[in-house]
N, C-alpha and C positions, 0 to 999 in steps of 0.2 A: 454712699457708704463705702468704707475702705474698702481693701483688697483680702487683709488679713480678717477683716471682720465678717466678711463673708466665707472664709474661711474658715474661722473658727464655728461657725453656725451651723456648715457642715461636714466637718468634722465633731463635731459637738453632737450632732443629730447620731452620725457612726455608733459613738463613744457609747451615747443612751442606749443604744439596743444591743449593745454588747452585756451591758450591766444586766437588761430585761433576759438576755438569754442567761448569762451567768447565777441568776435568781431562781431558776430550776431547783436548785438544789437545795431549797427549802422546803420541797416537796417530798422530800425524803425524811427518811425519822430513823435514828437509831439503826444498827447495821443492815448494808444493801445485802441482801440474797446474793453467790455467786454466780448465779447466771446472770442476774440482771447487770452484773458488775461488766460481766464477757460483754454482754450487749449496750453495754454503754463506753467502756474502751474499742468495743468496733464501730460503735456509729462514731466518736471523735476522731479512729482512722479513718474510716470512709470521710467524712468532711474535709479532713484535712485533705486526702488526697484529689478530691476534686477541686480542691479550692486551689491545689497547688496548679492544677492543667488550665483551670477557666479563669481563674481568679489571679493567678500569675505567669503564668509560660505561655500564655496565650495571646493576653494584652503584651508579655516581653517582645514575642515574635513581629507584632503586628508593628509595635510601637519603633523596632530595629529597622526594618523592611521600609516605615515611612522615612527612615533618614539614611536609605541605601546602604546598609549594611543588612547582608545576610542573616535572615532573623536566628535561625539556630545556632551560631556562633556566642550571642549571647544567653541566648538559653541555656545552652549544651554547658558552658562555662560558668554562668552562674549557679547551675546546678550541682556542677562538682565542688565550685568552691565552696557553697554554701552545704553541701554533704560532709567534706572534708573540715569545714569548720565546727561542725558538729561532731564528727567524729573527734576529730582533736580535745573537744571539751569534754564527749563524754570520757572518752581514755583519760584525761586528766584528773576529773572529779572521782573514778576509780580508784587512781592511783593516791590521790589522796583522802578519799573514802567519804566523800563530799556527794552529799545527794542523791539524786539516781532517778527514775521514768520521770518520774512526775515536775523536777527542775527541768529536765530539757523540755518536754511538753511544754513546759511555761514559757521557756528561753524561745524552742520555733515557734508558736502562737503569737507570741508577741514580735518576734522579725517579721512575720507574716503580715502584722498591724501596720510597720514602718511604711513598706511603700503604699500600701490601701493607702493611708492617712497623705502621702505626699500626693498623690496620683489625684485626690478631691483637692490639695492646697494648688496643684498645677492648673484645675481646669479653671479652678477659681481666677488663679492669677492671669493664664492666658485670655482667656474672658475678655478679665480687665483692658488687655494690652490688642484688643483686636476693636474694628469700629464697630461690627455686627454684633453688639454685648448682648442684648435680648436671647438673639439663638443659641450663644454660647452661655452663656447663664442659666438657659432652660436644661441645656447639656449639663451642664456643672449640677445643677439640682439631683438630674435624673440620676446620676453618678453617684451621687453621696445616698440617694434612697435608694438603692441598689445595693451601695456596699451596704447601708446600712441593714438593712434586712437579712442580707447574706452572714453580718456578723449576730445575729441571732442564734444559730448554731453552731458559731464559732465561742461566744459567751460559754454555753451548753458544752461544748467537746474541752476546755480549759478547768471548767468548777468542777463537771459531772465524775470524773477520773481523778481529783483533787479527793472529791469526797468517798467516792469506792477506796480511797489509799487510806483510809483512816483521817484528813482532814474534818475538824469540826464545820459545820455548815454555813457559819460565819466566816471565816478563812479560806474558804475555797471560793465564797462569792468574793470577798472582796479580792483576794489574789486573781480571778478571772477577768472581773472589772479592771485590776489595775493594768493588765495585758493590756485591753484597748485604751488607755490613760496614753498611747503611743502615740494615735491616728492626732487629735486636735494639735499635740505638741509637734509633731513633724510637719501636720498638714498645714499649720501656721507658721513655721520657720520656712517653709520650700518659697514661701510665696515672695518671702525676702530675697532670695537669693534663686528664683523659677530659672532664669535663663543659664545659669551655670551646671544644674542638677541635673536638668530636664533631660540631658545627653546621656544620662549615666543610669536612668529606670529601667530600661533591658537588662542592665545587670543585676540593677536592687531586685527586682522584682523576680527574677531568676538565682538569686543567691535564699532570699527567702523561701524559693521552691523546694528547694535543694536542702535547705533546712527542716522541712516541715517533711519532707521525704523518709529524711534518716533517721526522725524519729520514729515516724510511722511503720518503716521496714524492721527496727532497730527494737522497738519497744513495745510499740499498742499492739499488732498483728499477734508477735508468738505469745503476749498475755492475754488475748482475747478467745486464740486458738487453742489455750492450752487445757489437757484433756479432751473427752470422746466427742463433748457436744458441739454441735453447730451453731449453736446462738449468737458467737462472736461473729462468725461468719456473715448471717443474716445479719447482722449491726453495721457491719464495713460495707455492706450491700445498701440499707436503709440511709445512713449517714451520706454514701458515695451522691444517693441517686436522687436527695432533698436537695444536697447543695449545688448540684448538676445543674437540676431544674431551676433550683433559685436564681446562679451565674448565669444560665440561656435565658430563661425567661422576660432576668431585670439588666441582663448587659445590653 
């Protein structure tokens, strides 16, 4: 079987449990309660930001380090740019009165998806191009049912904040769904072009950190905190310490 086909199979597997966690929000009916609203824009900060240390600055460092370069260089770097790109847009969409939490939330969500999605079309492709395929194909499997699992709460942290905003329940799943609509399309293009990319994932993968940061510091935090109660709080704790476990557990 091809290269991209196995590819697509697992990134395709991603994509599915992104839509399964996105599909929460059918669960809901008619307006969320405002605490539950706190506690659901804190658990989608808490994921994010775990997702951003386990699930991207982590694999950047390590991935840096194997090709002798000092892993936090491209951490450190792709974090500001991918912060600075975001700040850039939201200032813009401001300035023009375009949007606001809930676009960027979708914008970092789905940079998020980009390298996940290329990082399964890599292991696919290297697989391919190595003689020991077995071992690396059982690697390449483990990896896409990893991510895939991990983006179960990533579905959930995209819809669930779509539909506290006023989104109908329809619209918020399929706009969550279409965020991971990334992972297949990249993770099948990388595998065309694996040997040229491959150098350059420390920064993707650190640029989307940095993305997914500045919204979380920028946006979910002071709406989840705002006013006396703590339930925000508890949410950024539960969200942090699911996706934690999930990244340690299945990386």
């Amino acid at each position: 079987m091809s290269t991209w086909i196995w590819a697509f199979l697992g990134t395709g597997f991603t994509f599915l449990m992104t839509t399964l966690g996105a599909a929460v929000v059918f669960l809901f009916r008619g307006e969320i309660n405002p605490q539950i609203q706190k506690v659901l824009l804190g658990f989608a900060a808490g994921v994010m930001v775990a997702a951003s240390v386990w699930s991207l600055l982590l694999p950047a460092i390590e991935a840096a380090s194997k090709e002798g370069t000092a892993g936090w260089i491209p951490a450190a770097g792709g974090v500001m740019i991918g912060a600075a790109g975001l700040f850039w847009m939201d200032a813009w969409m401001t300035r023009k009165k375009i949007g606001g939490q809930t676009e960027l939330l979708i914008v970092a969500v789905t940079l998020h998806n980009i390298p996940e999605g290329m990082a399964v079309g890599l292991a696919f492709a290297l697989a391919a191009q190595q003689d020991s395929r077995p071992a690396l194909y059982a690697a390449a499997f483990a990896l896409a049912v990893g991510i895939g699992i991990q983006n179960l709460p990533e579905g959930a942290a995209v819809a669930l904040p779509l539909r506290q905003a006023g989104w109908s329940a329809p619209k918020a799943f399929l706009t969550g769904t279409l965020s991971g609509m990334v992972e297949p399309v990249f993770g099948v293009g990388v595998t065309l072009a694996a040997k040229k990319i491959e150098s350059y994932m420390p920064w993707l993968l650190s640029f989307a950190a940095g993305a997914m940061l500045y919204v979380v510091i920028e946006e979910l935090i002071p709406e989840a905190n705002r006013g006396e109660s703590k339930v925000g709080t508890a949410g950024v704790l539960a969200g942090f310490l699911i996706m934690m476990v999930l990244d340690v557990a299945l990386g």
